[in-house]
N, C-alpha and C positions, 0 to 999 in steps of 0.2 A: 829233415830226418834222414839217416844214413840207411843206406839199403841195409847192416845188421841189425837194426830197431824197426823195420816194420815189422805192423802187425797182420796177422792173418786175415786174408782179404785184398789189404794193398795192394797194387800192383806200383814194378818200379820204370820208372816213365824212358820211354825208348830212344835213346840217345840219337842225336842227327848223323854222329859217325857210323851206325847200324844202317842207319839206308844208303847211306857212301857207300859201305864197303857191300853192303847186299847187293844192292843194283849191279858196281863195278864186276862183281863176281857172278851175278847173272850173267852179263852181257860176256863175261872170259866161257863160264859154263858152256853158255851154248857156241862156242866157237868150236869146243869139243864135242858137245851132241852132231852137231851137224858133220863134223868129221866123221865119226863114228857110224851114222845113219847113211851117210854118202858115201861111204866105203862100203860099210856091210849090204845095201840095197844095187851099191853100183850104179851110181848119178853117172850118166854116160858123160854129162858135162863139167862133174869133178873126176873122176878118174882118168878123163881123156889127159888132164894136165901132167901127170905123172911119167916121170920113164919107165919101162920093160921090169928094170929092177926091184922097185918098188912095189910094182900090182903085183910082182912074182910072190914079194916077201908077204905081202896083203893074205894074194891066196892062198901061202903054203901055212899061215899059220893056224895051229889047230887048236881045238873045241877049248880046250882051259884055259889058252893064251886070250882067245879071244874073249873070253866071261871074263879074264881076271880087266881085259881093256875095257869091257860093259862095265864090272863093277867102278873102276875108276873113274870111269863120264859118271854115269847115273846116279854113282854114290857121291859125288861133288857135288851136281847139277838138284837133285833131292837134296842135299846137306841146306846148298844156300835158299830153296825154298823156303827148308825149314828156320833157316836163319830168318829170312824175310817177314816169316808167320811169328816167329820169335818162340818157336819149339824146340825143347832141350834135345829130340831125338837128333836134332840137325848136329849134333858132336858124335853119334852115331853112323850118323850118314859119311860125314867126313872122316872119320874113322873105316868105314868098309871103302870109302874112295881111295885113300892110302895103300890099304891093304893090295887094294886090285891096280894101281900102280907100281908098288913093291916088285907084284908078280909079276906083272908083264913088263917091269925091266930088267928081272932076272932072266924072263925070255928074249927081251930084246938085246941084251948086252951080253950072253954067258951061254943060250939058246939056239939061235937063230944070228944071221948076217945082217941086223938091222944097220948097224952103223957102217957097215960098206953100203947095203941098200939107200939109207935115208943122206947120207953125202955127210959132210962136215960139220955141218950146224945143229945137225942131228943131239949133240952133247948137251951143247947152250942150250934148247929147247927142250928140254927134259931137263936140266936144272931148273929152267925158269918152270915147268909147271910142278914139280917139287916145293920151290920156293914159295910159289902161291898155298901150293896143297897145305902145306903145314902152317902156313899165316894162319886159313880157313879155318885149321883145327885148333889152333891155338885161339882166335880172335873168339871161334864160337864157345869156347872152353872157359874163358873170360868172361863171356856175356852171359854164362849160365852160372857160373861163381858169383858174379855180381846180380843174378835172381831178373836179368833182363830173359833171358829166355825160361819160359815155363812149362 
């Protein structure tokens, strides 16, 4: 029976590729929570890796730069729970994670010295979690068109 022909009550069975890409995008998630937390608490033994320039640009950035970079972790990190639970809000989440991405590259790139701070790879690096971020929104956007997320 085609996910347009159920009926009320059915549920439509959770494909193997959902926990691929759930899990994988777990394990990316918290690469950025733990940035995030280890910056903002100041892990003596993550910050100590950094040059001068860097913990400068860390510390000088201020209160909205910093939410729009929380909303981007939190709101990805929350997204792919919801993904994982197979809840529609998870296109939400990943929606406020873009948003607080958005922003805090508009302060990183137009704002603030980020990309003399973070060196040259700084670019690729922010492509690539762009690239992820919109797969997220897209895949979970899919899974809830196709009635796998409820």
């Amino acid at each position: 029976m085609a996910a347009a022909e159920l009926n009320v009550g059915e549920s439509v069975r959770t494909p193997v590729h959902l926990w691929i890409v759930g899990v994988l995008a777990l394990l990316w998630n918290l690469i950025g929570v733990f940035d995030y937390l280890a910056s903002k608490l100041e892990f003596e033994s993550y910050m100590s890796q950094f040059p001068p320039e860097i913990l400068e640009w860390i510390n000088a950035m201020p209160a909205w730069a910093t939410a729009s970079w929380a909303f981007g972790v939190w709101g990805a990190f929350v997204g792919t729970i919801g993904l994982l639970l197979r809840k529609k809000w998870a296109v939400w989440a990943y929606v406020a994670s873009i948003g607080g991405l958005l922003i805090s590259n508009i302060y990183s790139f137009f704002l603030s010295n980020a990309a003399e701070a973070m060196g040259e790879s700084y670019p690729y690096m922010n492509a690539l979690i762009w690239v992820i971020a919109i797969f997220l929104l897209v895949y979970a956007c899919a899974m809830s068109k196709k009635g796998v997320l409820s």
